[in-house]
TORKOL-4160 file (C-alpha; in steps of 0.2 Angstrom, whole numbers, padded with zeros to 4 digits, m for minus):
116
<pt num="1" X="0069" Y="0030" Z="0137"/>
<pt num="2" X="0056" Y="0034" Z="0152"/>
<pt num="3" X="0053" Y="0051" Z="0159"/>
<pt num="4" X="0040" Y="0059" Z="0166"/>
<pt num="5" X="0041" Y="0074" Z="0165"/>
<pt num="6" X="0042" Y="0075" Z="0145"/>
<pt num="7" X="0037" Y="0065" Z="0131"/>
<pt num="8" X="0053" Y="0059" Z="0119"/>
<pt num="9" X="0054" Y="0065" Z="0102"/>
<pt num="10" X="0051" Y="0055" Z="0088"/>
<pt num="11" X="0058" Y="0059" Z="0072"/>
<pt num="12" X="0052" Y="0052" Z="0055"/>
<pt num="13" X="0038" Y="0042" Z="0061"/>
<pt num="14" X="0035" Y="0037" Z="0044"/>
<pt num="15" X="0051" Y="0030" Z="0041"/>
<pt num="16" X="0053" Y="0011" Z="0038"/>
<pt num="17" X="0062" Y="0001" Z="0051"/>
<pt num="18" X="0069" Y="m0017" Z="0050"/>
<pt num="19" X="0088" Y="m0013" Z="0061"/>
<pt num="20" X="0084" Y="m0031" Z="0074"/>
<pt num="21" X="0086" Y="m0049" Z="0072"/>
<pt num="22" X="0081" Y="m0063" Z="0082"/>
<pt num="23" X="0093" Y="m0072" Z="0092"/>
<pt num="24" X="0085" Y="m0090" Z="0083"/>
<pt num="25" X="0087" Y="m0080" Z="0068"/>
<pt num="26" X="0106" Y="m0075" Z="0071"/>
<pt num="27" X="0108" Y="m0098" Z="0075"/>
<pt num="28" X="0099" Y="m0104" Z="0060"/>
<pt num="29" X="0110" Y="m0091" Z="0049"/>
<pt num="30" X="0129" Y="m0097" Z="0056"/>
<pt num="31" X="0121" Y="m0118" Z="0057"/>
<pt num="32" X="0118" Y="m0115" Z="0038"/>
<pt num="33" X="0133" Y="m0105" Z="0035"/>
<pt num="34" X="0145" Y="m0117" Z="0045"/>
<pt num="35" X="0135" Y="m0130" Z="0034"/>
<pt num="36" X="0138" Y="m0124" Z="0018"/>
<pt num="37" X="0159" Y="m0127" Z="0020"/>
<pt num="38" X="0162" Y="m0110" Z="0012"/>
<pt num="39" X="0180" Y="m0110" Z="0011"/>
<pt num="40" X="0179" Y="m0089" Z="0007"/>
<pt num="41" X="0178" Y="m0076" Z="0022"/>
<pt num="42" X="0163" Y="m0063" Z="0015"/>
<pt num="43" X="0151" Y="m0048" Z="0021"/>
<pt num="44" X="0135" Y="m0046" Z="0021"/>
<pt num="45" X="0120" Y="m0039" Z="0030"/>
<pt num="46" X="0106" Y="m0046" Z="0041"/>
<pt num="47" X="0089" Y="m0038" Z="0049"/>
<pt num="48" X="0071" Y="m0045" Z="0052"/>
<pt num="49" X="0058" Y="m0046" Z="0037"/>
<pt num="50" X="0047" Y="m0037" Z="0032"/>
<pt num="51" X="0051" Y="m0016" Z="0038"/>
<pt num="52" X="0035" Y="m0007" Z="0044"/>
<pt num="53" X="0034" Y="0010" Z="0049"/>
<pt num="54" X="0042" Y="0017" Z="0065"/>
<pt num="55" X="0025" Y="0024" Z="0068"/>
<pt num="56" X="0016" Y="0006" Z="0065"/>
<pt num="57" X="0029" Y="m0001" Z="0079"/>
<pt num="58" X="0026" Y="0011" Z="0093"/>
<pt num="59" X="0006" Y="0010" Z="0090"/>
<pt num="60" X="0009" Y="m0009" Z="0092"/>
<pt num="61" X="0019" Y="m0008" Z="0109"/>
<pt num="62" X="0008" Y="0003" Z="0116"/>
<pt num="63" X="m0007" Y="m0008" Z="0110"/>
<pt num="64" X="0002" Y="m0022" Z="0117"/>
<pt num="65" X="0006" Y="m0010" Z="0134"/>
<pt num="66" X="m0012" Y="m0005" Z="0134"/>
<pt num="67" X="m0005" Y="0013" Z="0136"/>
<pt num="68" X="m0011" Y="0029" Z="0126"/>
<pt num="69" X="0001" Y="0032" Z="0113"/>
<pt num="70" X="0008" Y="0051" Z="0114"/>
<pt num="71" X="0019" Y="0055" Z="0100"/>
<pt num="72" X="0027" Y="0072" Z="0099"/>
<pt num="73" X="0033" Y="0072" Z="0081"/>
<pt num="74" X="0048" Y="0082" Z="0076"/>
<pt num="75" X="0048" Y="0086" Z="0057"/>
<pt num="76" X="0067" Y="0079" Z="0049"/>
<pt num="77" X="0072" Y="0076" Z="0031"/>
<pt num="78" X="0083" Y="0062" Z="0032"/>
<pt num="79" X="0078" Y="0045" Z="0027"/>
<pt num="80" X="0080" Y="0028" Z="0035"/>
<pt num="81" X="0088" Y="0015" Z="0027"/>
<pt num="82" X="0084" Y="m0002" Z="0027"/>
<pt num="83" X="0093" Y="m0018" Z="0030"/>
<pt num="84" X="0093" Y="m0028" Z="0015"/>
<pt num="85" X="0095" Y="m0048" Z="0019"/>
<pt num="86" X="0096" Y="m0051" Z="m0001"/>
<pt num="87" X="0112" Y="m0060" Z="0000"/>
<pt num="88" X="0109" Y="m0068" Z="0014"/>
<pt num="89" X="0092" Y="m0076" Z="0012"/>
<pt num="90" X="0100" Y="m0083" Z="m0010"/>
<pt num="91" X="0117" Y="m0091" Z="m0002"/>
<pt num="92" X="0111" Y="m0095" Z="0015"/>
<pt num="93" X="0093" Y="m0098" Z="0013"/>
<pt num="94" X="0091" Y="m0085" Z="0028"/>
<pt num="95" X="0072" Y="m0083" Z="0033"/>
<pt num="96" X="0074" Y="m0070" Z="0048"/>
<pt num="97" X="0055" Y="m0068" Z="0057"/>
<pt num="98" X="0049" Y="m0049" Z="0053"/>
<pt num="99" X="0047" Y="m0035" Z="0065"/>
<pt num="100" X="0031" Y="m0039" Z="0071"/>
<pt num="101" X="0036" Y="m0056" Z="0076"/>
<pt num="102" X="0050" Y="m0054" Z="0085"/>
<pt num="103" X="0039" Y="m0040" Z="0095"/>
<pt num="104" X="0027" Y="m0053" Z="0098"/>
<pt num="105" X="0041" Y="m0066" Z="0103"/>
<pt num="106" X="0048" Y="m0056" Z="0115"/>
<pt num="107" X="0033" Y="m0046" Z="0123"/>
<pt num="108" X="0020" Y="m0060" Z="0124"/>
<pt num="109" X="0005" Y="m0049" Z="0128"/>
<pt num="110" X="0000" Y="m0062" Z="0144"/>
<pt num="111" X="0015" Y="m0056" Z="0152"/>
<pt num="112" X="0015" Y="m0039" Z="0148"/>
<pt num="113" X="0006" Y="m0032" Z="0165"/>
<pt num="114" X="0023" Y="m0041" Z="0176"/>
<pt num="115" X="0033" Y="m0030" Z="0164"/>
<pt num="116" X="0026" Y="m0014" Z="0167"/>
């Protein structure tokens, strides 16, 4: 979401965020699942580790970016919900990376100037 001639908005900076999985994450958990022979079909739910704030992740990308970090804040009162990998990480032994890491996987800071 790029454009110039405004900044976006950003509701409930403070908010916790974990909604992203790393593909090598997504691997491991179906290997270990196709390992385990469960004959029973089940649901359950996957993100990254570790939530941070929604304001903690832009800080880091525009760190990362080296760009000034404008924010313009829009006050909301709904809540974010988190991911929870609980089931997943007791049957499956599921260790997904945390939201950090995969930022850092995927935006390696010494390629970052071909990017922008």
């Amino acid at each position: 979401y790029r454009l110039w001639w405004h900044i976006p908005p950003l509701f409930n900076p403070d908010n916790f965020f974990n909604s992203m999985i790393a593909i090598d994450d997504i691997a491991a958990l179906v290997s270990s699942i196709l390992a385990s022979k469960s004959d029973s079909s089940e649901l359950f739910t996957v993100g990254c580790s570790d939530p941070i704030k929604i304001r903690d992740i832009i800080n880091e990308l525009a760190r990362l970016y080296q760009r000034p970090t404008q924010l313009e804040v829009v006050e909301s009162f709904t809540s974010s919900s988190i991911i929870s990998n609980r089931k997943a990480m007791s049957k499956y032994n599921y260790k997904p990376m945390s939201v950090l890491e995969i930022i850092h996987q995927y935006l390696p800071s010494e390629s970052l100037d071909a990017r922008v």
